[in-house]
N, CA, C and O of each residue as an XYZ file, in Angstrom:
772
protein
N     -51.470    -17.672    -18.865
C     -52.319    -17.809    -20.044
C     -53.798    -17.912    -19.652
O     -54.725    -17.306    -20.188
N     -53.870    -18.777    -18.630
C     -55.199    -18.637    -18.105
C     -56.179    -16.990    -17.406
O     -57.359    -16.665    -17.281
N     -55.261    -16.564    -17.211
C     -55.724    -15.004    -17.249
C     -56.558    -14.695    -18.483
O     -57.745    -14.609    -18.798
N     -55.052    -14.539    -19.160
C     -55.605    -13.618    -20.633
C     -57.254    -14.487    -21.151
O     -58.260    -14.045    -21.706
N     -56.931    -15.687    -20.713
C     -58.047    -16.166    -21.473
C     -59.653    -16.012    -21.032
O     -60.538    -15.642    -21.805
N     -59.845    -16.370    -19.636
C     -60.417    -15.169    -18.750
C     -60.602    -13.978    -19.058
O     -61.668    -13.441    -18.756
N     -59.740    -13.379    -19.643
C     -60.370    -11.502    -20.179
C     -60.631    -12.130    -21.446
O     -61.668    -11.934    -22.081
N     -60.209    -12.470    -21.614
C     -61.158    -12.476    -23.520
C     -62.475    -12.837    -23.260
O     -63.423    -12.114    -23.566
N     -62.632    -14.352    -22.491
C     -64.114    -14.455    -22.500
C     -64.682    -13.859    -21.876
O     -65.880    -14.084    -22.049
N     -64.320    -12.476    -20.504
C     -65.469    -12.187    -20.175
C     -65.641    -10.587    -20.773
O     -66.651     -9.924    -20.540
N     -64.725    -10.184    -21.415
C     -64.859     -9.784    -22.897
C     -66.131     -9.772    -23.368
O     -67.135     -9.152    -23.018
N     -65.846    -10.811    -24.490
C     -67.062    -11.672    -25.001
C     -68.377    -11.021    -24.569
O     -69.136    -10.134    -24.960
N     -68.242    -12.145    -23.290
C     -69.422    -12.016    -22.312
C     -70.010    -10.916    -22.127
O     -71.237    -10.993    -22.182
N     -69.560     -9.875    -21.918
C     -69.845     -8.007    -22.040
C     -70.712     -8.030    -22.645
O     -71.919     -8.070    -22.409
N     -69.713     -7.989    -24.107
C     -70.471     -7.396    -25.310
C     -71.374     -8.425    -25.772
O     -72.288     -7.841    -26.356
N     -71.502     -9.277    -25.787
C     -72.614    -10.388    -26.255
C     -74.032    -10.044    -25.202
O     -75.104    -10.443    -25.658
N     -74.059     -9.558    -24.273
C     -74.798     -9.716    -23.190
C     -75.167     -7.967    -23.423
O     -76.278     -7.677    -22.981
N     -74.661     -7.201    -23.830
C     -74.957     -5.721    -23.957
C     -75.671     -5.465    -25.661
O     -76.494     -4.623    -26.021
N     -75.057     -6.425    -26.368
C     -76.017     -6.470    -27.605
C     -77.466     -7.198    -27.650
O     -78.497     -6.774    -28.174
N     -77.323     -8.019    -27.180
C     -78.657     -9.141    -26.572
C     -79.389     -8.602    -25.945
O     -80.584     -8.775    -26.185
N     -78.937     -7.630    -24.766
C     -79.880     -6.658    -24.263
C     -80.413     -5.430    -24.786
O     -81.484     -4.977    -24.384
N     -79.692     -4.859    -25.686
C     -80.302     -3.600    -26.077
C     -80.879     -4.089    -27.633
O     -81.355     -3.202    -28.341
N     -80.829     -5.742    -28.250
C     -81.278     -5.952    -29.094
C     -82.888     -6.744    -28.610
O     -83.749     -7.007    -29.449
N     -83.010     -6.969    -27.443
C     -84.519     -7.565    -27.279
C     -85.011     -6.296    -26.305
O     -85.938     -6.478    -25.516
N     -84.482     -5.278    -26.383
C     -84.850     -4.032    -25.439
C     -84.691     -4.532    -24.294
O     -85.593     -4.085    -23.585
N     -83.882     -5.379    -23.581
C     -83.652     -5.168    -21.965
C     -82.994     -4.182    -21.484
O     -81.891     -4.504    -21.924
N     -82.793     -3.145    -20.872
C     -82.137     -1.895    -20.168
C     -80.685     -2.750    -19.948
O     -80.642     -3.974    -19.825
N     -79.710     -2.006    -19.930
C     -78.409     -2.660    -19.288
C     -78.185     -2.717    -18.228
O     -77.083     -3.151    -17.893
N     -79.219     -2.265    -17.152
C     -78.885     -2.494    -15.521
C     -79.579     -4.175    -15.522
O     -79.227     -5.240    -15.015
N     -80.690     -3.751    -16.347
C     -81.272     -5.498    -15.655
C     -80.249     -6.596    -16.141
O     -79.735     -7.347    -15.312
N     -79.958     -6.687    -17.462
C     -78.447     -7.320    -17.757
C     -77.394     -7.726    -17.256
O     -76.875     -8.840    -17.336
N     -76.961     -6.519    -16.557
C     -75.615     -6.766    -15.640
C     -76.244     -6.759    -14.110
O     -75.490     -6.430    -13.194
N     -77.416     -7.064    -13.864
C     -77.634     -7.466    -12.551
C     -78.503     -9.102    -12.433
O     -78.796     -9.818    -11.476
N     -78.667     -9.191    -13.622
C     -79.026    -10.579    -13.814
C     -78.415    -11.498    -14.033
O     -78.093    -12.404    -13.264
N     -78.065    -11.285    -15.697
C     -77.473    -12.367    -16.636
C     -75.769    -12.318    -16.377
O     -75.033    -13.287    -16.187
N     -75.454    -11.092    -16.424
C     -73.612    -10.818    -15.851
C     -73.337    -11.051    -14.903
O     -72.345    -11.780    -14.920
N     -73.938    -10.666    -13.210
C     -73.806    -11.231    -12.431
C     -74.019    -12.305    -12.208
O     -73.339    -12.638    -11.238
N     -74.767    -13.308    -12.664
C     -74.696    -14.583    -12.715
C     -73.615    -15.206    -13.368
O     -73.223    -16.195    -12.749
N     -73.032    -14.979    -14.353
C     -72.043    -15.436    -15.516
C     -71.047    -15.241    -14.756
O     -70.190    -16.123    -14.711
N     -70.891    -14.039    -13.959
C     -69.528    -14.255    -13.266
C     -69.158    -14.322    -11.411
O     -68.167    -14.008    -10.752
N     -70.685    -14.968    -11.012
C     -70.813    -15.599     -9.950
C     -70.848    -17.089     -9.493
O     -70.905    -17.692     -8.421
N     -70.773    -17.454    -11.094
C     -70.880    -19.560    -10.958
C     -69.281    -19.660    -10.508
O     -69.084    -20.731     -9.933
N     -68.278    -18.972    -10.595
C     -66.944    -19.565    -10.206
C     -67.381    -19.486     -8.731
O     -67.627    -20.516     -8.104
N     -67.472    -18.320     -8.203
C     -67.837    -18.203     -6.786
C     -68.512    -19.289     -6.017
O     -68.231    -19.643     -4.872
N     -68.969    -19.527     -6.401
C     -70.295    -20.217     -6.140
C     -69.863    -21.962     -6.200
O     -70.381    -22.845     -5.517
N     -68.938    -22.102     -7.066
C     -68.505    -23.226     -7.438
C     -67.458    -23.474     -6.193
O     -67.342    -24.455     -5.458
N     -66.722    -22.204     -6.221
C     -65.177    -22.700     -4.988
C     -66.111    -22.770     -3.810
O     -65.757    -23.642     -3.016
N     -67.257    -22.079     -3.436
C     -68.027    -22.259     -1.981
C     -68.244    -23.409     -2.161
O     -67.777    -24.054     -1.222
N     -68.827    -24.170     -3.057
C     -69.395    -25.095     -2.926
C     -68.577    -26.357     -2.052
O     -68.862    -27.090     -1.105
N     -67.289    -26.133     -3.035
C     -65.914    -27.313     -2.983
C     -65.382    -27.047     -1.345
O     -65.120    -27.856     -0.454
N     -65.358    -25.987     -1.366
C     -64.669    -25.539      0.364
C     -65.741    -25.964      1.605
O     -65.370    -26.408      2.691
N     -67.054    -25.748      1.238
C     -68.316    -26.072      2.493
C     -67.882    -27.663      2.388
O     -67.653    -28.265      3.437
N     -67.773    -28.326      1.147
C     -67.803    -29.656      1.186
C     -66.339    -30.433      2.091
O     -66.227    -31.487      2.717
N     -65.554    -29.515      1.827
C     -64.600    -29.873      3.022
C     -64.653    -29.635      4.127
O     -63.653    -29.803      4.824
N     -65.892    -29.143      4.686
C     -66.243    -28.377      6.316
C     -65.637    -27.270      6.667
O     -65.284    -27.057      7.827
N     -65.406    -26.225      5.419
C     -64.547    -25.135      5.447
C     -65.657    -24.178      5.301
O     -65.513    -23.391      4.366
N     -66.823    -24.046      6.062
C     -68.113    -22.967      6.027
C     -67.976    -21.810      6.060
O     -68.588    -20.957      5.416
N     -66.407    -21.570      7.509
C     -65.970    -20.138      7.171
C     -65.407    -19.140      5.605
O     -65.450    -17.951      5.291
N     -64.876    -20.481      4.913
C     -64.406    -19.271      4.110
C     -65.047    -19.552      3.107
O     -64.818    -18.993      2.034
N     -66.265    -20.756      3.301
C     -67.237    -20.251      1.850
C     -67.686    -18.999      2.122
O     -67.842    -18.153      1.242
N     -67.916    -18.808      3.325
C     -68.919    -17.736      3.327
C     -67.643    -16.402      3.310
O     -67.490    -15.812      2.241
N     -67.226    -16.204      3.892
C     -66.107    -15.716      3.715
C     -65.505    -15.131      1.962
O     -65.051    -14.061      1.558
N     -65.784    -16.388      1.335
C     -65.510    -16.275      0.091
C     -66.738    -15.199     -0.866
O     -66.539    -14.421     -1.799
N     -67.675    -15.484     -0.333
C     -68.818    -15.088     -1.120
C     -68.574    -13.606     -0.781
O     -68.426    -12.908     -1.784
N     -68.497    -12.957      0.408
C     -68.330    -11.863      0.972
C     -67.475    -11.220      0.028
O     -67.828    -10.614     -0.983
N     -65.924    -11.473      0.594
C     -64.939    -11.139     -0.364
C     -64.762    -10.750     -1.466
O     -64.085     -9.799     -1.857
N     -65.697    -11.866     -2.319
C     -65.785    -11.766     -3.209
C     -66.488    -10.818     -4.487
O     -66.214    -10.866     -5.686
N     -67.358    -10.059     -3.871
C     -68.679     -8.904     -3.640
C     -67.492     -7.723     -3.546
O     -67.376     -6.960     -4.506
N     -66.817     -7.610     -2.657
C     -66.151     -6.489     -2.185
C     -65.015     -6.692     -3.169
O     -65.199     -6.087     -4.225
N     -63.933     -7.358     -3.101
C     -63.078     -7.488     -4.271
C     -63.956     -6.907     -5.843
O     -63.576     -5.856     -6.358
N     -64.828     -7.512     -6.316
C     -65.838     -6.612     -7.373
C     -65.760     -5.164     -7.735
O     -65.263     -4.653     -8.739
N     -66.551     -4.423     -6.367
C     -66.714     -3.500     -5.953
C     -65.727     -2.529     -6.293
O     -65.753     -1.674     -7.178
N     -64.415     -2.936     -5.024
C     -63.459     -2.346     -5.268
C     -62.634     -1.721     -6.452
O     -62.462     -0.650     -7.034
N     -62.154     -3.276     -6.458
C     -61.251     -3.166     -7.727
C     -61.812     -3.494     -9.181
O     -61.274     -3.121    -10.224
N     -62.825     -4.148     -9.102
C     -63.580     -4.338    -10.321
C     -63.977     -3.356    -11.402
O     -64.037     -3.310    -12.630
N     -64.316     -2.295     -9.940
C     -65.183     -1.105    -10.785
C     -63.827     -0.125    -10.492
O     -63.613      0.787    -11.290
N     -63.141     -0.274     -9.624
C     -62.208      1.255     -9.256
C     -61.150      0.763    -10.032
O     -60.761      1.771    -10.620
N     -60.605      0.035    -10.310
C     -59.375     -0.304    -11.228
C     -59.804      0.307    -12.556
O     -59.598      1.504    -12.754
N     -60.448     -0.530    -13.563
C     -60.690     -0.120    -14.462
C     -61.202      1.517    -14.883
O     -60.852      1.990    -15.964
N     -61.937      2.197    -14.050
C     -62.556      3.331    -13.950
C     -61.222      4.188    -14.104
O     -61.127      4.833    -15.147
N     -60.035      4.278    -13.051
C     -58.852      4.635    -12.465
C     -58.127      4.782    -13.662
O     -57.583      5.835    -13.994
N     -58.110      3.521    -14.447
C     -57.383      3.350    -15.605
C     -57.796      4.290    -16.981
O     -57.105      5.011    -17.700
N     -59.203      3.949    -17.003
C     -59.871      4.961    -17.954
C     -59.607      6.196    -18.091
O     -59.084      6.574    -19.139
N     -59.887      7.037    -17.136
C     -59.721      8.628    -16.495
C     -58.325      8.924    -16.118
O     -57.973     10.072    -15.849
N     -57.337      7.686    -16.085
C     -55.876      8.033    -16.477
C     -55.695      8.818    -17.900
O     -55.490      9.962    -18.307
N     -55.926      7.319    -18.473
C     -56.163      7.278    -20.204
C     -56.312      8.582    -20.251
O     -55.333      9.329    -20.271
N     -57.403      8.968    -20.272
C     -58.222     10.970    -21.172
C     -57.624     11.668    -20.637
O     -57.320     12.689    -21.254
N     -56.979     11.467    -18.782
C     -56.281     12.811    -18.830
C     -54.801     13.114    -19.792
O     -54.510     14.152    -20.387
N     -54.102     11.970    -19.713
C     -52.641     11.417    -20.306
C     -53.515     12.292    -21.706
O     -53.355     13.511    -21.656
N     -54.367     11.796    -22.867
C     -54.446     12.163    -23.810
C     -55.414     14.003    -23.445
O     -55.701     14.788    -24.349
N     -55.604     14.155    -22.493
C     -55.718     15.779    -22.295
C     -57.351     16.592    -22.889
O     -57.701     17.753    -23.098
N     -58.239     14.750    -23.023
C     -59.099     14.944    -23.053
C     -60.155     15.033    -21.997
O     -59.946     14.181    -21.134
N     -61.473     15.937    -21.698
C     -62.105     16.133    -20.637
C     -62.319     14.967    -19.826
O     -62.685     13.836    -20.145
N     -62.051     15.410    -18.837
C     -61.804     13.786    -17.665
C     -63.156     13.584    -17.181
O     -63.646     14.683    -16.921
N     -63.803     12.816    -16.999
C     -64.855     12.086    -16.405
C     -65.146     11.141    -17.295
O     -64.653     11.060    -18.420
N     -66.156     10.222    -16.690
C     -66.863      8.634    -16.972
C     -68.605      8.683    -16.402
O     -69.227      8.572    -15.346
N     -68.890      8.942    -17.975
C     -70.777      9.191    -17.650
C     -71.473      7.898    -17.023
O     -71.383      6.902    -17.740
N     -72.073      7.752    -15.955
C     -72.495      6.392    -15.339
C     -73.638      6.633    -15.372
O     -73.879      7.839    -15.428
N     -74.583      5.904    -15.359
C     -76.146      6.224    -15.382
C     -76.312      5.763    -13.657
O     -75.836      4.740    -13.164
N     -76.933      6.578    -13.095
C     -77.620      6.513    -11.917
C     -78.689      6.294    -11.841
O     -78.970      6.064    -10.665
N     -79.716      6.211    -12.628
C     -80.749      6.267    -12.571
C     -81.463      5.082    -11.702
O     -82.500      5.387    -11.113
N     -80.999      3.834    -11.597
C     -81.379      3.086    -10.721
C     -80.657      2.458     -9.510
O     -80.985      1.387     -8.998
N     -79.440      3.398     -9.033
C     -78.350      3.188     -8.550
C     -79.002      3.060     -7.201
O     -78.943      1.945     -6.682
N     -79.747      4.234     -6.412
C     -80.103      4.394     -4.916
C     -80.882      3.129     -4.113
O     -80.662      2.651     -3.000
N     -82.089      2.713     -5.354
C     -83.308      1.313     -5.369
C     -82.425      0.284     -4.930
O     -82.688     -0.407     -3.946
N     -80.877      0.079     -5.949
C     -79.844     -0.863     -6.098
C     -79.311     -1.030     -4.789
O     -79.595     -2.050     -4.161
N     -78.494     -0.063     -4.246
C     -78.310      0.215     -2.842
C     -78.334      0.094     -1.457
O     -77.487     -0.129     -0.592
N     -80.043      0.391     -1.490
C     -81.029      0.414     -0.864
C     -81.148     -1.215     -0.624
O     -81.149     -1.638      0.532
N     -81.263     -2.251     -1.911
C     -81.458     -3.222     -2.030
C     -80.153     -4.293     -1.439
O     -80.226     -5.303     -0.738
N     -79.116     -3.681     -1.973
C     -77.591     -4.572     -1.088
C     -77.587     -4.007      0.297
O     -77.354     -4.895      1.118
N     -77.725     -3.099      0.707
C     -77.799     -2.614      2.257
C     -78.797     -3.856      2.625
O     -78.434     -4.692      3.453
N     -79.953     -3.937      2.038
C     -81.220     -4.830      2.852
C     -80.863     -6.460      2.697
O     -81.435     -7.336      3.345
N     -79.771     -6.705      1.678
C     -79.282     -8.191      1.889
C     -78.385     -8.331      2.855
O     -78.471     -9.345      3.548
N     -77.330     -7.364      3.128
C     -76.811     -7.303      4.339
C     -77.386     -7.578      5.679
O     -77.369     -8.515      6.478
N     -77.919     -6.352      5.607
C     -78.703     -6.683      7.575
C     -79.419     -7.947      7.649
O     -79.255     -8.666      8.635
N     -80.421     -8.387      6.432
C     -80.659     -9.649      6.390
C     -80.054    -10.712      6.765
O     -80.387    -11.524      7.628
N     -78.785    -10.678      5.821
C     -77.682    -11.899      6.068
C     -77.223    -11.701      7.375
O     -77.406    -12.636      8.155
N     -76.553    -10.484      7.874
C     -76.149    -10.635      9.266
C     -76.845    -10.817     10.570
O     -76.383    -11.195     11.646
N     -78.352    -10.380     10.164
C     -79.683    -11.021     11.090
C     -79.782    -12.680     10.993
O     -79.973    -13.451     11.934
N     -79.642    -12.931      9.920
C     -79.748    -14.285      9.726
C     -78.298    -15.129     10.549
O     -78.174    -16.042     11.365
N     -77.633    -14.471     10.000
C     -76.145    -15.133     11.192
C     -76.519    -15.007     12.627
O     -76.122    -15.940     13.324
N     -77.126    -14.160     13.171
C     -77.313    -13.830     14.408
C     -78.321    -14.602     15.601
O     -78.313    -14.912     16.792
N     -79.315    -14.681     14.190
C     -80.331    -15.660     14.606
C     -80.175    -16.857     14.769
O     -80.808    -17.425     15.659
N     -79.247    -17.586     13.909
C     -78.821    -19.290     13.951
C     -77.730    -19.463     14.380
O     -77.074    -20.425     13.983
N     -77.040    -18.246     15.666
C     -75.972    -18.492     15.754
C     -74.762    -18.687     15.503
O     -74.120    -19.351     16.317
N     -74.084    -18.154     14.277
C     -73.599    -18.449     13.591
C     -73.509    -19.520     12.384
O     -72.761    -19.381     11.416
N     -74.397    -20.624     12.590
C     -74.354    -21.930     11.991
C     -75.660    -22.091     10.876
O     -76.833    -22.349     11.146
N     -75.260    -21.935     10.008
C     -76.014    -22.370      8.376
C     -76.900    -23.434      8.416
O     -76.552    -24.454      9.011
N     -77.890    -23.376      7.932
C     -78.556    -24.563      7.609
C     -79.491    -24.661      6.396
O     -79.619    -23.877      5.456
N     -80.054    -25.712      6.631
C     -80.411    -25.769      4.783
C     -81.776    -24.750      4.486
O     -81.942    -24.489      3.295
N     -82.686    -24.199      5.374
C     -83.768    -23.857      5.720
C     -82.489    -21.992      5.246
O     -82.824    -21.264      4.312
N     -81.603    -21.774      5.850
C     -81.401    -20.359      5.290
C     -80.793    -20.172      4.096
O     -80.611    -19.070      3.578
N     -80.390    -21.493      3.528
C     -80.148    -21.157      2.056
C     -80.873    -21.613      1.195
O     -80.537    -21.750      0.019
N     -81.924    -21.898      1.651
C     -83.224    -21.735      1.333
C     -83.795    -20.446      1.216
O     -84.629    -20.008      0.424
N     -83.390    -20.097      1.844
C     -84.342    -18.594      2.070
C     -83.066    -17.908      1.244
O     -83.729    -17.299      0.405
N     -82.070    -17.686      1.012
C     -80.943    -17.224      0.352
C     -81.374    -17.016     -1.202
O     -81.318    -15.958     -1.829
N     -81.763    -18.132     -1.614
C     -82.345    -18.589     -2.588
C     -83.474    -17.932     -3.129
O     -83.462    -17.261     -4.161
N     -84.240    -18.100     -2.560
C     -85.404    -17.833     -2.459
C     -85.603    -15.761     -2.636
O     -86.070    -15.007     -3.490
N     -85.108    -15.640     -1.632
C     -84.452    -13.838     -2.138
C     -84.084    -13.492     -3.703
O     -84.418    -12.494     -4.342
N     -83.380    -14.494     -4.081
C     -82.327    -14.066     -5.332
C     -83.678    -14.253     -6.298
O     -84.081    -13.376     -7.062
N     -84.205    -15.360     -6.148
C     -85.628    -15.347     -7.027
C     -85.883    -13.800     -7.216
O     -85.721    -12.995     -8.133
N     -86.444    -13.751     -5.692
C     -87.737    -12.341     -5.893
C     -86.878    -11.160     -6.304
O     -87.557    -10.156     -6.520
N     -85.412    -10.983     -6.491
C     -84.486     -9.908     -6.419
C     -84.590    -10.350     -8.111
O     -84.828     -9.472     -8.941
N     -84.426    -11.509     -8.445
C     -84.388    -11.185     -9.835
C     -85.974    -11.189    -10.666
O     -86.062    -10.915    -11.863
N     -86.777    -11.429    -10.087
C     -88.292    -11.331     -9.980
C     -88.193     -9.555    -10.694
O     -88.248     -9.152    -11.856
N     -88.016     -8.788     -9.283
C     -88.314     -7.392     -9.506
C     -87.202     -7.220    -10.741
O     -87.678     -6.646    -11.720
N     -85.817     -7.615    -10.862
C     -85.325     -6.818    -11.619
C     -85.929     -6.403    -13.442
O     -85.965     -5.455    -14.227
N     -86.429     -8.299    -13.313
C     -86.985     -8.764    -14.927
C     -88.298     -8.198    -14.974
O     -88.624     -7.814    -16.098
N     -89.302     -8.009    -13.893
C     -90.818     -7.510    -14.128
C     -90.782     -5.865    -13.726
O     -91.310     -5.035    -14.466
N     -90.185     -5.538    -12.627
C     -90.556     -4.290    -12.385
C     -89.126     -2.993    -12.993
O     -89.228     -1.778    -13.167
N     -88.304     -3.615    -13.115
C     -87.411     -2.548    -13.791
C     -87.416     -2.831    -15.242
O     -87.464     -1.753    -15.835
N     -87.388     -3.806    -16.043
C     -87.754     -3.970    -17.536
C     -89.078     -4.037    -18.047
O     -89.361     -3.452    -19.092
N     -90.072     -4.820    -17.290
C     -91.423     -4.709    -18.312
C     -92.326     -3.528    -17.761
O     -93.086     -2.913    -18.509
N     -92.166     -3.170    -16.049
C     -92.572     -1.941    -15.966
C     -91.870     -0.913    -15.921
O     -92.470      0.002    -15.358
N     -91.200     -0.738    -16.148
C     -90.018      0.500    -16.087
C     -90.296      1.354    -15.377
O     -90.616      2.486    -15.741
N     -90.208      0.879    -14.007
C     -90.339      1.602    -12.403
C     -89.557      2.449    -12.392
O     -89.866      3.424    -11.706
N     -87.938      2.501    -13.267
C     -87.095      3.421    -13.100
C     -86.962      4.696    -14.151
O     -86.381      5.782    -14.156
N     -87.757      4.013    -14.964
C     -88.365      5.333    -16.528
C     -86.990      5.232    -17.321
O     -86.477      6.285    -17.700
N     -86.256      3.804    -17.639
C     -85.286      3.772    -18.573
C     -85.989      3.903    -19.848
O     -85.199      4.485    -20.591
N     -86.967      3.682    -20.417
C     -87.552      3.697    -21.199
C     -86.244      3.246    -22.808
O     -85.908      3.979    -23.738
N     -85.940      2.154    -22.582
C     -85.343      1.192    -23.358
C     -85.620      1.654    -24.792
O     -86.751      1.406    -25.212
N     -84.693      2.342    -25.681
C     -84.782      2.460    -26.894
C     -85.194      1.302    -28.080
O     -84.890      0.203    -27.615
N     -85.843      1.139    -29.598
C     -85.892      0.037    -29.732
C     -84.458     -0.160    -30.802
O     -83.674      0.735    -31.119
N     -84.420     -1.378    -31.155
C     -83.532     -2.205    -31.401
C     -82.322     -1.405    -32.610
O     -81.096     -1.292    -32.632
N     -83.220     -1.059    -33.329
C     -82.646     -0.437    -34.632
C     -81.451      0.919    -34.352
O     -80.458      1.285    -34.982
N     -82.034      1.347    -33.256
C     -81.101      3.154    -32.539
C     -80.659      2.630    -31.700
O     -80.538      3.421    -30.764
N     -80.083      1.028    -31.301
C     -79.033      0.354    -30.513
C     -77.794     -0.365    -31.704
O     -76.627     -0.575    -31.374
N     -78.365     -0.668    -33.128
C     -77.774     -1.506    -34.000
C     -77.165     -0.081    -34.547
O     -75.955     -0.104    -34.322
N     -77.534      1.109    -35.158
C     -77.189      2.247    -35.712
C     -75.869      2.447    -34.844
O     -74.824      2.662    -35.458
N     -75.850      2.385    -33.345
C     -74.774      2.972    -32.478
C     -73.632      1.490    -32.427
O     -72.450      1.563    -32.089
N     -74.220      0.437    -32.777
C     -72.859     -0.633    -32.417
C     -72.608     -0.318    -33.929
O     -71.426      0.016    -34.003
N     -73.237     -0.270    -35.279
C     -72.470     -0.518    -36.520
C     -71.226      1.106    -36.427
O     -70.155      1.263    -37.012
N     -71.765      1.806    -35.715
C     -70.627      3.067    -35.324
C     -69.492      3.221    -34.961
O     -68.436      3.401    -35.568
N     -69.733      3.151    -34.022
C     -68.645      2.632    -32.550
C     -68.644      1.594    -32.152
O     -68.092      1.561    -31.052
N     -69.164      0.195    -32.640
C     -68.730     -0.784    -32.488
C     -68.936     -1.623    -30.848
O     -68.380     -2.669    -30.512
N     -69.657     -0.998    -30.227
C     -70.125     -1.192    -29.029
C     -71.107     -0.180    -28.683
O     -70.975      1.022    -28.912
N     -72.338     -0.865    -27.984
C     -73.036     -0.169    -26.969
C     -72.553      0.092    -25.625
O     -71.828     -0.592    -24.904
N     -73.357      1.744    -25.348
C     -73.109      2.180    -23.597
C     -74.261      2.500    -23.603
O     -75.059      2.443    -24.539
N     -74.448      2.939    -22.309
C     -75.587      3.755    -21.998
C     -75.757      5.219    -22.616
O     -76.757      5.889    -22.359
N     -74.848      5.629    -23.348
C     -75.652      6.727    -23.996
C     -76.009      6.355    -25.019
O     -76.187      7.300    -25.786
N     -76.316      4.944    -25.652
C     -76.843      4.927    -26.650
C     -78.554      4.852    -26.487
O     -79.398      4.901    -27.382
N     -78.777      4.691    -24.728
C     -79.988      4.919    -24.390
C     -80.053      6.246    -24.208
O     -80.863      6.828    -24.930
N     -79.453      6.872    -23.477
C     -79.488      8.487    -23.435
C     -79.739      9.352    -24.799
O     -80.607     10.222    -24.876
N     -79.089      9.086    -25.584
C     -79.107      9.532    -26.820
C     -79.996      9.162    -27.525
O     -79.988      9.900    -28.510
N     -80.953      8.270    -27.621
C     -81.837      7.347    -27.920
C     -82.982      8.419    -27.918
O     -83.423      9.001    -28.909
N     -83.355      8.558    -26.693
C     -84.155      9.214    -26.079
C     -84.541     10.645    -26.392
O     -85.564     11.306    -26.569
N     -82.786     10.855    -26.368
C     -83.484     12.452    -26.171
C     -83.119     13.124    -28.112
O     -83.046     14.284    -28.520
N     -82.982     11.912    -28.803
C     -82.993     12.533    -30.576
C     -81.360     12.665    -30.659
O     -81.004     13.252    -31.681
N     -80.672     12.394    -30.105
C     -79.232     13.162    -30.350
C     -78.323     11.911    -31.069
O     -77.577     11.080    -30.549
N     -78.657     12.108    -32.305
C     -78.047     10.759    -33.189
C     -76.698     11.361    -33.354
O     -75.779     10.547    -33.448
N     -76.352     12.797    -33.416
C     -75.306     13.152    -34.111
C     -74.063     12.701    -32.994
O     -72.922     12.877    -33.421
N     -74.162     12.268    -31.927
C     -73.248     11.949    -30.755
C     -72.655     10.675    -30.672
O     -71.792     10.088    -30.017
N     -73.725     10.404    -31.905
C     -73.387      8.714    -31.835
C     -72.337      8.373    -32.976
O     -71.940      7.217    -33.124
């Protein structure tokens, strides 16, 4: 039961967080790299906490790792897998439109927390201290720094965020926003919606 209940709220969480964003014009990358990843990084974050406190450092960290990659994987490849089952089974054109548009920057950006983090292991020897999660910290600031100033208020990536009303037109529709309701936004194509 505790599952199901878990998908409902992060459910919820989706769509509350995808209306909120395309209703104060935030882009949906800064959304789900801010406010979503946070929402569903406090469990994480919570079991590291409980496990370091037992002198179990390996598998907080361990955990955090894992936990990124488990995401990744199956987070995005399960569901995706499932989808593009779905349309072929119903014999409709198979693919899943993803916006790339800020995908490579994104990338670019987890590659550079990596070598970081594993420079940082390398440098202290394996052994943590409060001075690098400090600096851990301190990253996630400036990472969410750029995401909120330079991908939403300057739109470094040219999402150019539709306003509110040609996001409300597409949820009273279909009942949910995607990203083509920015795509479509943009380029006049109401009839898609």
């Amino acid at each position: 039961m505790s599952i199901v209940w878990i998908g409902v709220i992060s459910w919820f969480m989706v769509e509350w967080c995808v209306v909120i964003g395309c209703v104060l014009g935030i882009p949906l990358s800064v959304m789900g790299v801010t406010v979503l990843a946070a929402g569903t990084s406090i469990p994480d974050a919570l079991s590291s906490i409980v496990v370091a406190k037992q002198g179990q450092g390996n598998m907080a960290v361990a955990n955090a790792i894992g936990s990124n990659v488990f995401d990744i994987w199956l987070g995005l490849g399960l569901p995706w897998w499932i989808f593009l089952l779905v349309q072929k089974i119903k014999d409709q054109k198979p693919g899943l439109c993803v916006s790339t548009k800020e995908l490579m920057p994104n990338v670019i950006i987890l590659f550079s927390v990596l070598i970081f983090y594993f420079g940082i292991l390398i440098v202290c020897k394996f052994k943590l201290y409060v001075k690098v999660g400090f600096a851990f910290v301190a990253l996630y600031a400036v990472f969410a720094v750029w995401q909120v100033v330079g991908v939403w208020r300057f739109d470094i990536y040219h999402l150019k965020t539709p306003y509110a009303s040609e996001c409300i037109c597409h949820i009273d529709r279909d009942g949910y926003v995607t990203q083509s309701c920015y795509d479509n936004a943009l380029a006049g194509n109401y009839n898609d919606w």
